[in-house]
MARVO-572409 format. One record per residue: residue number from 0; residue in one letter; y, x negated, z of N, C-alpha, C in turn. Coordinates in steps of 0.02 Angstrom, whole numbers. Each point is the difference from the previous one (the first is absolute). Layout:
N
    n  res     n.v     n.u     n.w    ca.v    ca.u    ca.w     c.v     c.u     c.w
  NUM    A       Y       X       Z       Y       X       Z       Y       X       Z
...
This chain:
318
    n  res     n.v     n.u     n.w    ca.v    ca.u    ca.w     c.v     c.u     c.w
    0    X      -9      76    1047      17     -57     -42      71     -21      14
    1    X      25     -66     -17      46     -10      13      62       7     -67
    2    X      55      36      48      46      16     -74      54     -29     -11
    3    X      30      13     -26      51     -39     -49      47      35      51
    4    X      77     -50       0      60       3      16      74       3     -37
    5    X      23      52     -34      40      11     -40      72     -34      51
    6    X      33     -28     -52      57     -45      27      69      62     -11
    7    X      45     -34     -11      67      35     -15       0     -12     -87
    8    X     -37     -27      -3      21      -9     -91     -97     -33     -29
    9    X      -8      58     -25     -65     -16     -37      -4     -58     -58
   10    X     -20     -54     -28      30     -53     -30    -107      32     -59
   11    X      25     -15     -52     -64       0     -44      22     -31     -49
   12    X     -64     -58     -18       2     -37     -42     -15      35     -66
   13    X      29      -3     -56     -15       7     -56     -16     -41     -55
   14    X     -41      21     -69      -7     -48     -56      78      20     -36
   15    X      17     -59     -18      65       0     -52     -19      -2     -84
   16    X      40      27     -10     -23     -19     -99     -17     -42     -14
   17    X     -38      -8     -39     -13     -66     -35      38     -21     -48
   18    X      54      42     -14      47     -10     -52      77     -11      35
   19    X       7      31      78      60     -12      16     -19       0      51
   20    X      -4     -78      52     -14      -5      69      51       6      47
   21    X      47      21      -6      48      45      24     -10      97      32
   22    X     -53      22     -59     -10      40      29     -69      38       3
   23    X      -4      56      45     -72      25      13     -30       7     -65
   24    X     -81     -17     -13     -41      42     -64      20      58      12
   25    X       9      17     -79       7      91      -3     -73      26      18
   26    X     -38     -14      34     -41      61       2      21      16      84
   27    X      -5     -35      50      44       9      63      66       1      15
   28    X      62       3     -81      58     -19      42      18      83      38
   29    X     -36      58     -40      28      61      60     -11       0      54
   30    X     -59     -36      25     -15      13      92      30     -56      17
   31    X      48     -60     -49      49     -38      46      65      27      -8
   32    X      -2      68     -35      79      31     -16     -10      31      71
   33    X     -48      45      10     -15      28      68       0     -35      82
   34    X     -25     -41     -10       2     -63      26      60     -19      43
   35    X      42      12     -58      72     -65      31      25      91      11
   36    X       1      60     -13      21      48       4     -11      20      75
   37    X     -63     -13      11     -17       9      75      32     -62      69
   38    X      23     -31     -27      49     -66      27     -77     -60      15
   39    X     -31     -16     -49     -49     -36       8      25     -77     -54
   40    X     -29     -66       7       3     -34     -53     -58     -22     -27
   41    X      37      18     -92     -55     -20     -27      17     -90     -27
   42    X     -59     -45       9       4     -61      -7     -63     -17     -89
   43    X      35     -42      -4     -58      -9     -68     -41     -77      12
   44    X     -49       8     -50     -44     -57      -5     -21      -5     -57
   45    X     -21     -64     -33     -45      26     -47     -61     -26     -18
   46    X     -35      64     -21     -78      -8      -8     -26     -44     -32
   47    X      26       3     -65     -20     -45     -45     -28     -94      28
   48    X      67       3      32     -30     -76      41     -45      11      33
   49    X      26      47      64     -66     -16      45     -80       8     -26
   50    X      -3      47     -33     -69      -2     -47     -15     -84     -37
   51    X      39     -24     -14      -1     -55     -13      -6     -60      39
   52    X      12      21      74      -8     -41      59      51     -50       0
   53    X      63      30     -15      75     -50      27      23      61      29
   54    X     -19      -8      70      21      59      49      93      -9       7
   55    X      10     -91       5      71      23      18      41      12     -42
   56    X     -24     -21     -80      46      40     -36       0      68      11
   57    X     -66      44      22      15      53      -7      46      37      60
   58    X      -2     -19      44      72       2      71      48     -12     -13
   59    X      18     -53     -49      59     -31       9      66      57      20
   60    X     -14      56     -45      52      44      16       3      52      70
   61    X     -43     -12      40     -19      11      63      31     -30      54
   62    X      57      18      28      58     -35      72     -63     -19      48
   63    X      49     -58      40     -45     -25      34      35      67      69
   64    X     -73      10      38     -11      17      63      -3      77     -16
   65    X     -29      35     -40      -4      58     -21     -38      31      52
   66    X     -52     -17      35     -34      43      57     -62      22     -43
   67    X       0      71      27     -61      13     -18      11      32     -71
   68    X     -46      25     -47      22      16     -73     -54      33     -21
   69    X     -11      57     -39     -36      29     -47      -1     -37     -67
   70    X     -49      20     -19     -22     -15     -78      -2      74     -35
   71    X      38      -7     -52     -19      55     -31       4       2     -82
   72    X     -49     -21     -44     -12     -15     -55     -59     -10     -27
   73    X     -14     -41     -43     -65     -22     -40     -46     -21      28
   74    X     -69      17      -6     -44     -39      26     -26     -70      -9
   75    X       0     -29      72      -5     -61      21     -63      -6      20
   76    X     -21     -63     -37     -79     -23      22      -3     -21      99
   77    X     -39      31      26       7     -29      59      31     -60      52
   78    X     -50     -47     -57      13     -68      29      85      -9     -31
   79    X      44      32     -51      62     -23     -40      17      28      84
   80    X       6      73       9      25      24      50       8     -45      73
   81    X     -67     -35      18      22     -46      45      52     -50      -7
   82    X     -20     -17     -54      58     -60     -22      65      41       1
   83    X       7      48       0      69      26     -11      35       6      80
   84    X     -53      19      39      27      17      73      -3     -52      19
   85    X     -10     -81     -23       5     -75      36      68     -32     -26
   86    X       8      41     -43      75     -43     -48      42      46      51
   87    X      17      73      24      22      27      14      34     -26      80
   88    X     -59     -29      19     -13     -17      75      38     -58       4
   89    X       1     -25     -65      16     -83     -10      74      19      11
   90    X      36      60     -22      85      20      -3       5      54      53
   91    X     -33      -2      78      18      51      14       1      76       6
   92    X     -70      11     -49     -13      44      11     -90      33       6
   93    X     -11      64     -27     -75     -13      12       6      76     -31
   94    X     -74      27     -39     -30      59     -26     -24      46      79
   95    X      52      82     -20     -35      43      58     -78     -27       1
   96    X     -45      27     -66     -70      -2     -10      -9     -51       8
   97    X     -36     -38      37     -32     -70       7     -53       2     -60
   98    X     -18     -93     -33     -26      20     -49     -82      11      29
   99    X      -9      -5      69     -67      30       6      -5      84     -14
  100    X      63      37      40     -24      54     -18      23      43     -69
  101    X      26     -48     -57      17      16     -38     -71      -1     -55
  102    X     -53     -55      16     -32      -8     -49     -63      55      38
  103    X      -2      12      50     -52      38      39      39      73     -54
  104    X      40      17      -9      16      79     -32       0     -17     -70
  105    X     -14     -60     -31      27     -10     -76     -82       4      -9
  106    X     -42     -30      27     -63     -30     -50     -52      53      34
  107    X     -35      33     -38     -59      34      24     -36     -26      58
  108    X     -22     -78      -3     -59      -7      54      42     -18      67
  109    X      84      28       1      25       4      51       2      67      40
  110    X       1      46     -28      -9      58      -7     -45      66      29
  111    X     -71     -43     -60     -58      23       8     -22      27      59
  112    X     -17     -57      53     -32      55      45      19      43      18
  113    X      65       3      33      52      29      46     -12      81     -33
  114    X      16     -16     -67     -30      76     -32     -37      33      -7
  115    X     -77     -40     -19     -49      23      10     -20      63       4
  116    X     -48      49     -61      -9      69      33      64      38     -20
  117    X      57     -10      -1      42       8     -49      23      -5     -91
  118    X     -29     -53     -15      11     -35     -41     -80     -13     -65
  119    X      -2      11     -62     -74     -26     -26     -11     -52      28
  120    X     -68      -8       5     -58     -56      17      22     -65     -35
  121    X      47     -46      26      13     -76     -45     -63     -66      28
  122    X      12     -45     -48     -43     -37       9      42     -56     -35
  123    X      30     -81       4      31     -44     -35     -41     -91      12
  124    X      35     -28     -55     -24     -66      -8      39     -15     -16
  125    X      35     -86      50      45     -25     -17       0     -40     -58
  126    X      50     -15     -54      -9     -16     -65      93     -19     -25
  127    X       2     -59     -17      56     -15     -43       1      19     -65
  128    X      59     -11     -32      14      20     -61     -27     -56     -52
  129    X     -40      79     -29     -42     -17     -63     -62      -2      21
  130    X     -17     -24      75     -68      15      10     -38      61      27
  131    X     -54      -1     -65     -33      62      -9     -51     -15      45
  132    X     -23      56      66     -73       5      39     -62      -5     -38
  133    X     -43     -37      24     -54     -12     -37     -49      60       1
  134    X     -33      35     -53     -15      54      -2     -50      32      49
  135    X     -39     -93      50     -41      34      44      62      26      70
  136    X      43     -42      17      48      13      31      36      69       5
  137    X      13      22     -60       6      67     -14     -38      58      15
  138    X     -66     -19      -8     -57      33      14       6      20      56
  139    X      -5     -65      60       1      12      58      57      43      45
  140    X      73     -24     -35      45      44      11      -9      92      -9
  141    X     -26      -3     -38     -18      79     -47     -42      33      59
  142    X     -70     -43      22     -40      20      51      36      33      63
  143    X      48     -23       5      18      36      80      59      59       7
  144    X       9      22     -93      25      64     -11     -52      65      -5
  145    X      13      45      11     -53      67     -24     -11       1     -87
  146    X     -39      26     -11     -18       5     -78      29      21     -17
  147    X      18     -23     -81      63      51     -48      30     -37     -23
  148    X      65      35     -22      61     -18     -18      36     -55      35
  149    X      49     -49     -12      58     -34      46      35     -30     -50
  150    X      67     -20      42      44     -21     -24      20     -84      20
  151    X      36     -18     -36      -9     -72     -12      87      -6       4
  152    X      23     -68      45      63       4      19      -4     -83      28
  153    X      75     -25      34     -21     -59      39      47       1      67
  154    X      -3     -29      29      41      27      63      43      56       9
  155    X      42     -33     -52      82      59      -4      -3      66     -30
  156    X     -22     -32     -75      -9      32     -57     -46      35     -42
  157    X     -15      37     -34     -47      17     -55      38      13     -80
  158    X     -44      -1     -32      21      11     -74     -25      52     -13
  159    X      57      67      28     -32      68     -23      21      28     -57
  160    X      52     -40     -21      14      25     -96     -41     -18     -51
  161    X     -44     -67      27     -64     -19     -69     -65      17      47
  162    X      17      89      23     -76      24      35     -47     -25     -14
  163    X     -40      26     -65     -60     -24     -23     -14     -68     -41
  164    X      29     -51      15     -16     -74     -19       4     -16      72
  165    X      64     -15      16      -3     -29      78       3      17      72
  166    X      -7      76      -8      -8      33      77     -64      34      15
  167    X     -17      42     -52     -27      33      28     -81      -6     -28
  168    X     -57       0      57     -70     -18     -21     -23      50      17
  169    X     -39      36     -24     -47      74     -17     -33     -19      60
  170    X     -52     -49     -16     -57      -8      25     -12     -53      39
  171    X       6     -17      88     -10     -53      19     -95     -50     -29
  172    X     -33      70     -13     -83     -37     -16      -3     -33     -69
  173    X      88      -5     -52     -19     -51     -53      32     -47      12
  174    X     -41     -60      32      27     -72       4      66     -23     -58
  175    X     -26      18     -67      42     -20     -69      66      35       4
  176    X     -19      69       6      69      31      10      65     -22      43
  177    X     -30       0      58      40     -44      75      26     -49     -17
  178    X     -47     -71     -42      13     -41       0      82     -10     -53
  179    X     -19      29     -48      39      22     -42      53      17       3
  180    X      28      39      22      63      25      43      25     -25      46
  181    X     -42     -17      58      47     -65      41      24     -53     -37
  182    X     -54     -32     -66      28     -62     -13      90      31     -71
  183    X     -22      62      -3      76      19     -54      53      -5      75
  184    X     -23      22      40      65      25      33      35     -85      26
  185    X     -73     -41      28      38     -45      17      49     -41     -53
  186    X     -26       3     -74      37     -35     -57      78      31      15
  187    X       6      74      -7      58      29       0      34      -9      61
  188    X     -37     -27      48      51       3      61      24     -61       3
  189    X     -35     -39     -43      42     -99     -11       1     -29      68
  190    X      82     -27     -17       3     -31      51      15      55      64
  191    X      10      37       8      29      41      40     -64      48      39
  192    X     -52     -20      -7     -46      16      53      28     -22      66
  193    X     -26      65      37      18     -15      74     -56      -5      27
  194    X     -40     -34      37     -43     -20      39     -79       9      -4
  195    X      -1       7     -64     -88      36     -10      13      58     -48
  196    X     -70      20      16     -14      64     -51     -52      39      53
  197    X      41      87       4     -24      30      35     -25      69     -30
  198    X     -91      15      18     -19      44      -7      18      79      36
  199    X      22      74     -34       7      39      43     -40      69     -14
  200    X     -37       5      28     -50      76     -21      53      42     -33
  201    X      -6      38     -51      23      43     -54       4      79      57
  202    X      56      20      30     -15      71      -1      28      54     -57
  203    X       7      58       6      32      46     -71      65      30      49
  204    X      52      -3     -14      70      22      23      24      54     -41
  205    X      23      56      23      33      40     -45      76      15      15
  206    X      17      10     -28      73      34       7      34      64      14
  207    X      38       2      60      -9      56      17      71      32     -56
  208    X     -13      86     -11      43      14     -42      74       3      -6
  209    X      36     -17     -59      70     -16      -1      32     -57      64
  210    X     -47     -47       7      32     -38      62     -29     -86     -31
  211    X      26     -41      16     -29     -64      -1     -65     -22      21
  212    X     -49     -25     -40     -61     -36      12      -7     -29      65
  213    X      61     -32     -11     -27     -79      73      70      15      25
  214    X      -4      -8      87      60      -2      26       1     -68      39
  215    X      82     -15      14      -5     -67      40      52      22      52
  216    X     -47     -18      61      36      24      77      41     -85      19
  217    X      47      11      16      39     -76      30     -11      -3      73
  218    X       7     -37      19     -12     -27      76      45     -42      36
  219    X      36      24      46      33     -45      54     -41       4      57
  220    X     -14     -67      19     -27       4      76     -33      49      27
  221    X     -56      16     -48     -67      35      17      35      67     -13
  222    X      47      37     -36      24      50      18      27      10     -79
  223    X     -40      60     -39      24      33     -64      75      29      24
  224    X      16     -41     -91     103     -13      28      -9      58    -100
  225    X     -34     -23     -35      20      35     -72     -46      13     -25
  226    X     -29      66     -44     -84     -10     -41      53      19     -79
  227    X     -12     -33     -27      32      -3     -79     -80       5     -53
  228    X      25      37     -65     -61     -24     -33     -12     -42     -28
  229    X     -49     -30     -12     -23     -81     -10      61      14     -74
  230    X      19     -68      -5      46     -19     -43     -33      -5    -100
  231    X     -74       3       1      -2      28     -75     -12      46       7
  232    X      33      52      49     -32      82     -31      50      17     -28
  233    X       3      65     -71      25      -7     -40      41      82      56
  234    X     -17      -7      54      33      98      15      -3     -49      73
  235    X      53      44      36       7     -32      74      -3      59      58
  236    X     -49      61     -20      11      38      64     -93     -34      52
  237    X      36      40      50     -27     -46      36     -52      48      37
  238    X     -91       5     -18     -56      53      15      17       5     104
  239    X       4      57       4       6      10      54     -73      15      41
  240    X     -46       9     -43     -67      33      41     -41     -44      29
  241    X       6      -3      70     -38     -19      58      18     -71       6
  242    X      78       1     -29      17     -93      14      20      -3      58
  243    X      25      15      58      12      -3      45     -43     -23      55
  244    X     -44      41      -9     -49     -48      44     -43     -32     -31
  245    X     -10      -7     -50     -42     -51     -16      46     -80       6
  246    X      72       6      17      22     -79       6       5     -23      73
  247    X     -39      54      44     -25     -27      77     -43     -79       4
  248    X     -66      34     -42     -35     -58       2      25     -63     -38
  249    X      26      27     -34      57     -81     -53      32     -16      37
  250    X      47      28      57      60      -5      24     -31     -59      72
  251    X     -78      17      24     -27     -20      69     -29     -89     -79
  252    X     -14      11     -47     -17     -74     -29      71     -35      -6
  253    X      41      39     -18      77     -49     -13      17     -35      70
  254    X     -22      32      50      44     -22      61     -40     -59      25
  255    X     -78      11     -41     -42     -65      37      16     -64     -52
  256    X      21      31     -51      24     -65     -35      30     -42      33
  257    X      54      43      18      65     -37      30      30     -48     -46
  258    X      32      37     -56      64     -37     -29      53      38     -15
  259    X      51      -4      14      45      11       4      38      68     -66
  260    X     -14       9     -66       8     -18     -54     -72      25     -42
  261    X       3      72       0     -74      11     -51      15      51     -31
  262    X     -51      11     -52       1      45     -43     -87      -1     -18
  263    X     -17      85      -5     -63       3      -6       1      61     -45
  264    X     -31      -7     -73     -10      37     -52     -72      51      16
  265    X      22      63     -18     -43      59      17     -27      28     -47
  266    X     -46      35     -25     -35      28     -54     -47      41      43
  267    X     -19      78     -65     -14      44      41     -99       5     -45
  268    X     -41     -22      50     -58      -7      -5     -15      89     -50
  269    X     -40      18     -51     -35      46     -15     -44      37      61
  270    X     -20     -14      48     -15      47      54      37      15      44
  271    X      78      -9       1      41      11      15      33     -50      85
  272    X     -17     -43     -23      20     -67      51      60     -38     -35
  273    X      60     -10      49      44     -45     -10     -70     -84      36
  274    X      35     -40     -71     -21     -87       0      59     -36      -5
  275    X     -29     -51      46      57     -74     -15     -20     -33     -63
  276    X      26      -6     -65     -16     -41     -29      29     -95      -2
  277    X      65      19      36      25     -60     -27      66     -10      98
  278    X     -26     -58      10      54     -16      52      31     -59     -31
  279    X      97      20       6      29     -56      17      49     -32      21
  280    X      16     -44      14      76     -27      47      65      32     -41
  281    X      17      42      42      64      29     -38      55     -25     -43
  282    X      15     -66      17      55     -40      -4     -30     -10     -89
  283    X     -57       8     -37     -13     -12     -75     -27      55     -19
  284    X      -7      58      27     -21      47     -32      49      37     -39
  285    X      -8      31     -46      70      35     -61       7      80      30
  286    X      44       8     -18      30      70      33      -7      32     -89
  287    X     -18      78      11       0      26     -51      99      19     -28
  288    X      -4      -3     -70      58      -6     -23      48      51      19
  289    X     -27      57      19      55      48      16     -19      28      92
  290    X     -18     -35      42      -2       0      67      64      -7      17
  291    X      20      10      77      69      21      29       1     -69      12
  292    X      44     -58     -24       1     -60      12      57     -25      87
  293    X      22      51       3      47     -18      61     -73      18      63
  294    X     -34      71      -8     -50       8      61     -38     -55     -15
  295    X     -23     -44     -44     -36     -62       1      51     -44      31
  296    X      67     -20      -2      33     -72      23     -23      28      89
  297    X      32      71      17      -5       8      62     -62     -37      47
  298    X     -67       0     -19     -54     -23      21       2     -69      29
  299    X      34     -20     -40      33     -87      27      46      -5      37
  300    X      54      64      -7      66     -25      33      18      61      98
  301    X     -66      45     -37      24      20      72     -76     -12      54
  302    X       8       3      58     -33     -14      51     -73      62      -1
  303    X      29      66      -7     -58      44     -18      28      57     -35
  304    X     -27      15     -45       3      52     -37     -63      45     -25
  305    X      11      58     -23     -47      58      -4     -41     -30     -67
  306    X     -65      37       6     -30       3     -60      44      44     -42
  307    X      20     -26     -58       4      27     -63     -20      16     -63
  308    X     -26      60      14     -37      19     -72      31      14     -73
  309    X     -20     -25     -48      65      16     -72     -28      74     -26
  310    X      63      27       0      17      68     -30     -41       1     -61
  311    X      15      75     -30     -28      10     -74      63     -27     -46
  312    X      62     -29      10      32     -28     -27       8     -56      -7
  313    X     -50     -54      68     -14     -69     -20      20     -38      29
  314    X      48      45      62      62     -17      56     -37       8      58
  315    X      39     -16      37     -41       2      73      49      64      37
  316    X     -14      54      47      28      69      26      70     -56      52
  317    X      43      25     -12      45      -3      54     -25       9      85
């Protein structure tokens, strides 16, 4: 695949407050304390517009001829994201991630195959916000999962805190049930549906002991740079049993992706299989709160660096 070219000064775009556009949102300003620590610049933007589709307000604070630039903040609807790398282009500069291969790692049915065999059995229908699949539609969707259980999500996202209203369906063989739950989840997902509503066969995940549920491996250029634990686990050590090679075959799907910029969430199957549950473009995925935030800036700012695994303290080993 083709990789990325680290400059003399790593430049990443950030979201700014919404209260003081002067400076970074507090939820990223430490990896821009790290950031400018590592001799990188951090530049701001803000979201709020571009979600709103006044891209150049949201640049304005963006120098002209910046080069090439990271994103590193809130999630951006695809198509906002293009618009963001055309305003950019418009001053001189341009997104490492192009927004093709940014939306190929953000949205499932970019994803999907490449993983395949990795990943539960998905199945999706494209659908705007508010519109609910028609229940034979659903049906048909349902048909080309295995029997059972699945989960209910839409490109990006799922609603796994209102499990049993809007995620999760027992039974793909009750039409009512299905129907039911896709149409809560799509209400709750408003306007902010991303691209459809996607079916995913239900497997059972367990947890391995005293360690985090779900882990999230980072990705530079086909090449595990950090595995942190997914950012709602409430404990951050990190299950060591049989992860190593099981991120071969992840590691041979990341590289066919080919983007620059990934992150792929792990969970440890009940028959004792590491799964992909969740791929995505690094540049919006959240870092868990007590991860080594400088071995995360490194990933951007140096050319290659080691996999880093986080300690039982939440840090990454020297």
């Amino acid at each position: 695949m083709a990789t990325t070219t680290a400059t003399t000064t790593t430049t990443v775009l950030h979201c700014s407050d919404p209260l003081n556009e002067r400076r970074v949102d507090a939820h990223f300003a430490a990896e821009a304390r790290q950031l400018r620590a590592a001799g990188g610049t951090a530049l701001l933007i803000d979201h709020d517009a571009l979600l709103a589709g006044d891209t150049e307000r949201a640049v304005a604070r963006v120098p002209e001829g910046t080069g090439a630039v990271w994103y590193r903040g809130w999630m951006i609807p695809a198509g906002r994201y293009a618009a963001l790398d055309a305003a950019l282009r418009r001053r001189g500069g341009e997104l490492v991630v192009t927004p093709e291969a940014y939306r190929r790692a953000h949205e499932l049915p970019g994803w999907y195959e490449t993983f395949a065999g990795l990943t539960p059995v998905s199945g999706w229908l494209p659908a705007g916000p508010g519109a609910v699949p028609d229940p034979e539609g659903l049906a048909a969707l349902a048909a080309g999962l295995p029997p059972g259980a699945a989960v209910v999500k839409d490109y990006v996202k799922s609603r796994k805190h209102e499990w049993d209203e809007a995620c999760y369906v027992p039974d793909l063989a009750d039409p009512a049930a299905l129907h039911r739950v896709v149409a809560r989840f799509v209400e709750l997902q408003g306007e902010f549906l991303a691209g459809g509503v996607v079916l995913r066969a239900f497997e059972h995940f367990v947890t391995p002991e005293a360690a985090a549920a779900e882990i999230r491996v980072w990705w530079r250029d086909g090449a595990p740079r950090l595995v942190t634990a997914h950012p709602d686990s409430p404990v951050t050590e990190i299950p060591e049993a049989a992860l190593e090679p099981a991120l071969e075959p992840v590691r041979a799907a990341v590289e066919a992706l080919g983007c620059p910029f990934v992150t792929t969430d792990l969970a440890w199957r009940a028959d004792g299989v590491w799964r992909v549950v969740e791929v995505g473009d690094g540049q919006v995925s959240d870092l868990h709160r007590e991860a080594d935030q400088a071995a995360f800036v490194r990933i951007l700012t140096a050319d290659q660096a080691p996999l880093r695994t986080t300690a039982p303290s939440g840090t990454t080993p020297a």
